[in-house]
C-alpha positions in Angstrom: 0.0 0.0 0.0 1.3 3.5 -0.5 0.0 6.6 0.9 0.9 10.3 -0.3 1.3 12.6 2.5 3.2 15.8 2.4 4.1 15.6 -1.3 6.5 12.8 -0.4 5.3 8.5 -1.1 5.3 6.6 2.1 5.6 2.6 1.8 3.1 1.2 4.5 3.1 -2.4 5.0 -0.2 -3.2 7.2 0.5 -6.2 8.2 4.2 -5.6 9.3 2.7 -2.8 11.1 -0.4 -4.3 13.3 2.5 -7.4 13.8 4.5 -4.7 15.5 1.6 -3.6 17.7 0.0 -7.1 18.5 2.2 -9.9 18.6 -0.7 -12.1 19.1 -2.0 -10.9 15.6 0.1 -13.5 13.8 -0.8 -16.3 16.3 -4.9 -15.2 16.0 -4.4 -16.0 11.9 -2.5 -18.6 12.1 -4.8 -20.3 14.0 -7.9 -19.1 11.9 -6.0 -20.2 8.4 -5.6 -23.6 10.6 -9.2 -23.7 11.4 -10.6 -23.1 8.0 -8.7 -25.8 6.0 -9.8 -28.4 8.8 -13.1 -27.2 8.8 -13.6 -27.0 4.9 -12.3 -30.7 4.5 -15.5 -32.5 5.1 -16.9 -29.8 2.5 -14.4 -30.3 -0.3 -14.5 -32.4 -3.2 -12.5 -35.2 -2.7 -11.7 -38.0 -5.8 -8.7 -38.7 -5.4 -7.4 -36.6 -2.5 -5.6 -34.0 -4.7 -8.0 -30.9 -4.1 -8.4 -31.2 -0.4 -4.1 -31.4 0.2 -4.0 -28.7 -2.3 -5.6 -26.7 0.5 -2.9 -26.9 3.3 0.0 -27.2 0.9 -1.0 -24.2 -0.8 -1.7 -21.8 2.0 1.1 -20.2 4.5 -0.1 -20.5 7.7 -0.7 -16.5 9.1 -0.9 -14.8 5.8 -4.7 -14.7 5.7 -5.5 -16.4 2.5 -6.6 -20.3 1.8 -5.5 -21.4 -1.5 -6.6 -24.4 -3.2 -4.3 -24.7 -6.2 -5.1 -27.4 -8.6 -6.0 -26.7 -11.9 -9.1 -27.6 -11.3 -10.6 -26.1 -8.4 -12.0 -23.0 -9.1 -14.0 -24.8 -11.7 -15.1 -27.1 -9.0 -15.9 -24.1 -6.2 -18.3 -22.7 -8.2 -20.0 -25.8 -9.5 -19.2 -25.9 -13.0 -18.5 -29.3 -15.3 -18.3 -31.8 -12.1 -20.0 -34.6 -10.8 -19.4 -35.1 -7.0 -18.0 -38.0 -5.8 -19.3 -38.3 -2.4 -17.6 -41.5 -0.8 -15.3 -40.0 0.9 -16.8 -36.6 2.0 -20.3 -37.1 2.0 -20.9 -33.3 2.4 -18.9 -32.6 -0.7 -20.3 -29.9 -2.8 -19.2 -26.5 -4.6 -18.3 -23.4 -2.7 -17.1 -25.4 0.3 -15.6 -22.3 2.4 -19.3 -20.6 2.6 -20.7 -24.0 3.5 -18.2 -24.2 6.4 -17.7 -20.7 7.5 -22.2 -21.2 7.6 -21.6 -23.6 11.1 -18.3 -22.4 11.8 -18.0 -18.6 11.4 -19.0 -18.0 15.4 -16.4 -20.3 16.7 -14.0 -18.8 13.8 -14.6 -15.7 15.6 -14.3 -16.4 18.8 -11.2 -18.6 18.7 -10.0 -16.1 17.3 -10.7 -12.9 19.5 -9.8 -15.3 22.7 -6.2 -15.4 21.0 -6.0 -12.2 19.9 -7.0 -10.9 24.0 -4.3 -13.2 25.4 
């Protein structure tokens, strides 16, 4: 992010700077990127296994994005040219994040504040 101020371009890095502040920030997302790949598991499609690791080997822990990276699963979060194999996950559907942070959000939240307030 850069901000002008006083004619003069000032690099701000948010993160570094609320990691300055609260240490516990980083520990608060780290757990919450944690929490959402476990609790999207039961949600994701799962064939051969390949989209659901994709989840935790594509993410870093604490940076505050989940990434699924096969080839294939954006076409599969939003529904398009699949056919569910439900064997393995029974709950298996498109979009799995919204159908996990649905029960999960609250506890998301609050695991998340509790670590956050020490």
């Amino acid at each position: 992010m850069k901000i002008q101020f006083d004619a003069r371009l000032v690099d701000f890095d948010p993160k570094k700077t609320m990691d300055r502040f609260n240490p516990r920030f980083n520990a608060a997302q780290k757990w919450l990127d944690n929490e959402v790949l476990k609790d999207c598991s039961p949600f994701t499609p799962f064939k051969t296994g390949m989209l659901d690791r994709s989840g935790p080997a594509g993410t870093t822990l604490g940076e505050g994005e989940v990434v699924y990276n096969t080839p294939y699963a954006r076409r599969l979060y939003y529904g398009t040219h699949f056919n569910f194999n439900r064997t393995h996950h029974p709950q298996a559907g498109a979009q799995w994040f919204e159908k996990a942070k649905a029960i999960k959000k609250k506890a998301w939240l609050d695991g998340a504040d509790k670590i956050l307030k020490g």
